[in-house]
KEGU-345548 format. One record per residue (C-alpha): residue in three letters; z, y, x; residue number from 1. Coordinates in pm, whole numbers, plus 32768, in hexadecimal, padded with zeros to 4 digits. Last residue first. Example, Ala and Ser with C-alpha at 12.3 -4.5 7.8 and 13.67 -1.06 7.14 Angstrom:
# KEGU-345548
<aa:ser&w:82CA&v:7F96&u:8557&i:2> .
<aa:ala&w:830C&v:7E3E&u:84CE&i:1> .
//
This chain:
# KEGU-345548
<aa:unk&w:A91D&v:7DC0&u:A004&i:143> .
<aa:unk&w:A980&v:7ECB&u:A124&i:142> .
<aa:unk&w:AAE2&v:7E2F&u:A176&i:141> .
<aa:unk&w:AA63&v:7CCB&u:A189&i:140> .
<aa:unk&w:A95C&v:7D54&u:A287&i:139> .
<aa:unk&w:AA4A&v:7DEB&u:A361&i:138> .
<aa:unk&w:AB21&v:7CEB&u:A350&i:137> .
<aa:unk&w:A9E3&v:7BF5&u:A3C0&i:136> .
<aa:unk&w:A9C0&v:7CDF&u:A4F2&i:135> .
<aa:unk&w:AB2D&v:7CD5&u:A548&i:134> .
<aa:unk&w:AB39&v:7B6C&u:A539&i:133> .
<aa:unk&w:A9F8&v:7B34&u:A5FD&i:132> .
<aa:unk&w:AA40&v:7C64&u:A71F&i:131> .
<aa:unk&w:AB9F&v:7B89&u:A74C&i:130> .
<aa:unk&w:AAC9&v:7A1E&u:A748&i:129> .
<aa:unk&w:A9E3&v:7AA8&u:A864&i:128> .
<aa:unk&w:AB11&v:7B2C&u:A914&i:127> .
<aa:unk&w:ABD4&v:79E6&u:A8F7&i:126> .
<aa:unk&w:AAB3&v:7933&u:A97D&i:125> .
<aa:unk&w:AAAD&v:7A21&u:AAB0&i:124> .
<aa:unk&w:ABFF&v:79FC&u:AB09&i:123> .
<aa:unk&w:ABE8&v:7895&u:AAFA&i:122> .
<aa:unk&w:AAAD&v:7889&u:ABE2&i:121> .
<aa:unk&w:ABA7&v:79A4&u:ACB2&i:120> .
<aa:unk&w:ACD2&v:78A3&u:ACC3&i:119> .
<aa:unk&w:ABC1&v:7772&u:AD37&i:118> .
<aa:unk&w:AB41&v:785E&u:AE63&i:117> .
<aa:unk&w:AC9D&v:78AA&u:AEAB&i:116> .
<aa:unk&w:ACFC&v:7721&u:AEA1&i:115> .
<aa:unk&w:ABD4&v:76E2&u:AF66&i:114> .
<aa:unk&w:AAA8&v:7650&u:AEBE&i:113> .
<aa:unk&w:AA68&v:74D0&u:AEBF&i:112> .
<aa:unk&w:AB92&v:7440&u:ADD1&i:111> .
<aa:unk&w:AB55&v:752E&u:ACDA&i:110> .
<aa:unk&w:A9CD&v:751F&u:ACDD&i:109> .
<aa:unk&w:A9B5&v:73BB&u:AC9C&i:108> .
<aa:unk&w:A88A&v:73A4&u:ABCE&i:107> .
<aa:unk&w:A923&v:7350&u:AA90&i:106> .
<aa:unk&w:AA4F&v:7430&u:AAD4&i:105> .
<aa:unk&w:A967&v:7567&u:AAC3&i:104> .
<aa:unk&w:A8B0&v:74D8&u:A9B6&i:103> .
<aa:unk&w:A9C0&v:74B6&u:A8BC&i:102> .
<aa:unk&w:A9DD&v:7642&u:A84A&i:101> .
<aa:unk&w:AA4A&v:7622&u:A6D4&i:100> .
<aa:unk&w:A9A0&v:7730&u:A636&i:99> .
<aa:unk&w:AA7C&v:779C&u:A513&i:98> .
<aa:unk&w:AA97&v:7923&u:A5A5&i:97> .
<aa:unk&w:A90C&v:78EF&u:A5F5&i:96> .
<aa:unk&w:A8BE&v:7876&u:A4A3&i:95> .
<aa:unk&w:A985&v:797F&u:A3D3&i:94> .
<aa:unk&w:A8CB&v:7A8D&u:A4B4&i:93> .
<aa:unk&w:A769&v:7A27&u:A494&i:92> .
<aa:unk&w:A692&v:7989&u:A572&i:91> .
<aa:unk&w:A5B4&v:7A0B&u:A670&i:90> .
<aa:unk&w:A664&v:79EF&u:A7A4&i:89> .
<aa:unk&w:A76A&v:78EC&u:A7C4&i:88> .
<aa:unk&w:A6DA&v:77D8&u:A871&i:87> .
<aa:unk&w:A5BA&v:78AD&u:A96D&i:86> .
<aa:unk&w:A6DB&v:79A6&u:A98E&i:85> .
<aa:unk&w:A7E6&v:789D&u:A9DC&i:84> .
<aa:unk&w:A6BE&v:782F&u:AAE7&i:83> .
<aa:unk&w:A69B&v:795E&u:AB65&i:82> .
<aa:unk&w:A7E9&v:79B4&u:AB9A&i:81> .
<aa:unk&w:A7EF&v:7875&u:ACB1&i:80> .
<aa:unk&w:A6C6&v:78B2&u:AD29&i:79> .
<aa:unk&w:A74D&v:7A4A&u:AD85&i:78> .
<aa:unk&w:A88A&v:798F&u:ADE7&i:77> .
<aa:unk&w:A7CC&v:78D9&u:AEFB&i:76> .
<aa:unk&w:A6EF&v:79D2&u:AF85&i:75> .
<aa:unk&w:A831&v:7AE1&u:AF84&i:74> .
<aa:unk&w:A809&v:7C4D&u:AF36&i:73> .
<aa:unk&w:A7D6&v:7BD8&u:ADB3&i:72> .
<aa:unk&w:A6FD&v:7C23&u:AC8A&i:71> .
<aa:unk&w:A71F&v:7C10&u:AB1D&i:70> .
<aa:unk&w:A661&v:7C32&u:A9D8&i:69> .
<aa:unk&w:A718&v:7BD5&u:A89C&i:68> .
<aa:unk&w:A63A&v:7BE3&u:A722&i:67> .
<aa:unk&w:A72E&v:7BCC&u:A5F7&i:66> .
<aa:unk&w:A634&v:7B5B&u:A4D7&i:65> .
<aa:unk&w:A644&v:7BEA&u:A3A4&i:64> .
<aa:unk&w:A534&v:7CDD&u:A3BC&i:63> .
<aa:unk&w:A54A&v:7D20&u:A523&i:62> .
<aa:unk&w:A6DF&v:7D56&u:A58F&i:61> .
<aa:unk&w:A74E&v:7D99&u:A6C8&i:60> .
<aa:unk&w:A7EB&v:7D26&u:A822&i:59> .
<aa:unk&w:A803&v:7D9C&u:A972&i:58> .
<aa:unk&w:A895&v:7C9B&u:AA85&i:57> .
<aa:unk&w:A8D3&v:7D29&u:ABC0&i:56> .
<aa:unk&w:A959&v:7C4C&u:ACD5&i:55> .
<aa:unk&w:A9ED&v:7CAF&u:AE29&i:54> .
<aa:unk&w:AA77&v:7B96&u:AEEE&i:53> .
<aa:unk&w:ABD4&v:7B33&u:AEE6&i:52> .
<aa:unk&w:ABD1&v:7B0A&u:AD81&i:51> .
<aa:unk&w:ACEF&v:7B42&u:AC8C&i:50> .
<aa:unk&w:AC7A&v:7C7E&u:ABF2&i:49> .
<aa:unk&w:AB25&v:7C8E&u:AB9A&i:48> .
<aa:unk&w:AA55&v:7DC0&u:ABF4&i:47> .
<aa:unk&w:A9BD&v:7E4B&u:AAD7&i:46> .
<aa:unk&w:AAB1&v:7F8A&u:AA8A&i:45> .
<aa:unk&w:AAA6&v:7FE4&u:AC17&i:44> .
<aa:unk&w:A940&v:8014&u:ABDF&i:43> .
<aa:unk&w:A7E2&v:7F44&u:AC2B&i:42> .
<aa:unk&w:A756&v:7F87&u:AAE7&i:41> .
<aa:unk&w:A68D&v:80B8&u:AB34&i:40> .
<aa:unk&w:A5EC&v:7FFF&u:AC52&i:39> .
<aa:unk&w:A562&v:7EED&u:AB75&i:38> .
<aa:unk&w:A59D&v:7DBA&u:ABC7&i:37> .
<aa:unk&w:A4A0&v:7CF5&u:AC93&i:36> .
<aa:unk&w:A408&v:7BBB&u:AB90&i:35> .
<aa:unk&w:A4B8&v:7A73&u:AC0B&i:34> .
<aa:unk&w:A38D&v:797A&u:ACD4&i:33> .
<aa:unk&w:A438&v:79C1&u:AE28&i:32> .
<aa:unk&w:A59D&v:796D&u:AD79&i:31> .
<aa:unk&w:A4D1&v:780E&u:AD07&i:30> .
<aa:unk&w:A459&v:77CC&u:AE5F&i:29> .
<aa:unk&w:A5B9&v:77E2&u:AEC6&i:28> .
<aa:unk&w:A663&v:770E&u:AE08&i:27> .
<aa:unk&w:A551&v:762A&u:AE11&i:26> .
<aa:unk&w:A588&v:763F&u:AF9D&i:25> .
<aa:unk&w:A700&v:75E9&u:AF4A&i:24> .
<aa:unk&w:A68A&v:74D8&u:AE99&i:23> .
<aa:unk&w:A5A9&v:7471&u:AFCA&i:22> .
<aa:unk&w:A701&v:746B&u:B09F&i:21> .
<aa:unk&w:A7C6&v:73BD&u:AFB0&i:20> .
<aa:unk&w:A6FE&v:7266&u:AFBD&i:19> .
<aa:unk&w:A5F1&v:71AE&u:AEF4&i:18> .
<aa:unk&w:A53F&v:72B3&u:AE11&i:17> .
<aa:unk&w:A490&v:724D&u:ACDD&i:16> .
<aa:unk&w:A5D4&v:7248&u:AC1E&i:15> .
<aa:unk&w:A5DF&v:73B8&u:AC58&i:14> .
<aa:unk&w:A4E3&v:7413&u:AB7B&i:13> .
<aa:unk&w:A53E&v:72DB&u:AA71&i:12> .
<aa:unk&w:A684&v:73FD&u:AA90&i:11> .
<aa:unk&w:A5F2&v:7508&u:AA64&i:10> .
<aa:unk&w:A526&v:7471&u:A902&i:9> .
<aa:unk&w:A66B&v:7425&u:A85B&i:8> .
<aa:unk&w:A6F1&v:755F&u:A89D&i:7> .
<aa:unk&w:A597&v:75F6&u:A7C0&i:6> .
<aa:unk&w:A59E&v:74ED&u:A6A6&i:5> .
<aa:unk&w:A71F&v:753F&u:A69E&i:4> .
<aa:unk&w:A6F2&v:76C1&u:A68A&i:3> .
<aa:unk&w:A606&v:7693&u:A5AA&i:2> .
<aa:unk&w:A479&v:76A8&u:A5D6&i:1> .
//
C-alpha cells in the first residue's frame, strides 16, 4: 500500500466513530496493538526531543525500505507514534521525506490534542522525515 492508500484508510477508521472520546479510545487501542520496542533501543539517542512524554523511535533500513519501530511511556502518544509508524513504515526513504502527512488534519487531531501533545506529533514527524533524509543520503552516497 502507499503512504496515501494507507492515510487514507485511518482516517475512513476514524470516520466510523461519532465523537472525540471513542477516537481517543482508537488512539488507544491502536498504541495497545504497536509491537513493544525493543529494550536495546530504548536510549537517550531514540528519545525524541520536543515531547513531553518519553518517545523512542528507532529506525533502519531492510532492503530498501526504512523500517521505524517506536514505543512511548504515555497510552496516548504511544497510539499516536503508532500510527506515523503504521503510515510511514515500510516505504522507502525518498517517499517518506515527500510524504505529505494529510491525515492528521483530516481527522482533526490538531485541534483535539493539547498544544504539547500537538508540538511532540510534530516533533515526531520531523524525526521520521530526519532518519528518511539521512537514510536516502546514505544510500545516494553508496550507489
Amino acid at each position: 500500500m502507499t503512504i496515501n492508500e494507507i492515510q487514507d484508510e485511518l482516517i475512513s477508521d476514524f470516520e466510523l466513530f461519532d465523537d472525540w472520546e471513542s477516537k481517543y479510545e482508537y488512539i488507544i487501542d491502536l498504541g495497545k496493538q504497536l509491537p513493544a520496542l525493543d529494550e536495546q533501543y530504548k536510549t537517550d539517542e531514540n528519545i525524541i526531543k520536543g515531547c513531553q512524554s518519553r518517545v523512542w523511535l528507532h529506525a533502519h533500513m531492510d532492503g530498501e525500505l526504512l523500517k521505524f519501530e517506536a514505543d512511548s511511556d504515555a497510552i496516548i502518544v504511544r497510539g499516536l507514534v503508532s500510527m506515523l509508524v503504521k503510515v510511514l513504515s515500510e516505504h522507502t526513504p525518498e517517499e517518506i521525506m515527500h510524504a505529505d502527512l494529510y491525515f492528521m488534519e483530516r481527522i482533526g487531531l490538531h485541534q483535539h490534542l493539547a498544544q504539547t501533545r500537538s508540538n511532540g506529533l510534530a516533533s515526531m514527524v520531523k524525526q521520521m522525515k530526519a532518519y528518511s533524509v539521512a537514510y536516502q543520503a546514505k544510500s545516494a552516497s553508496i550507489g
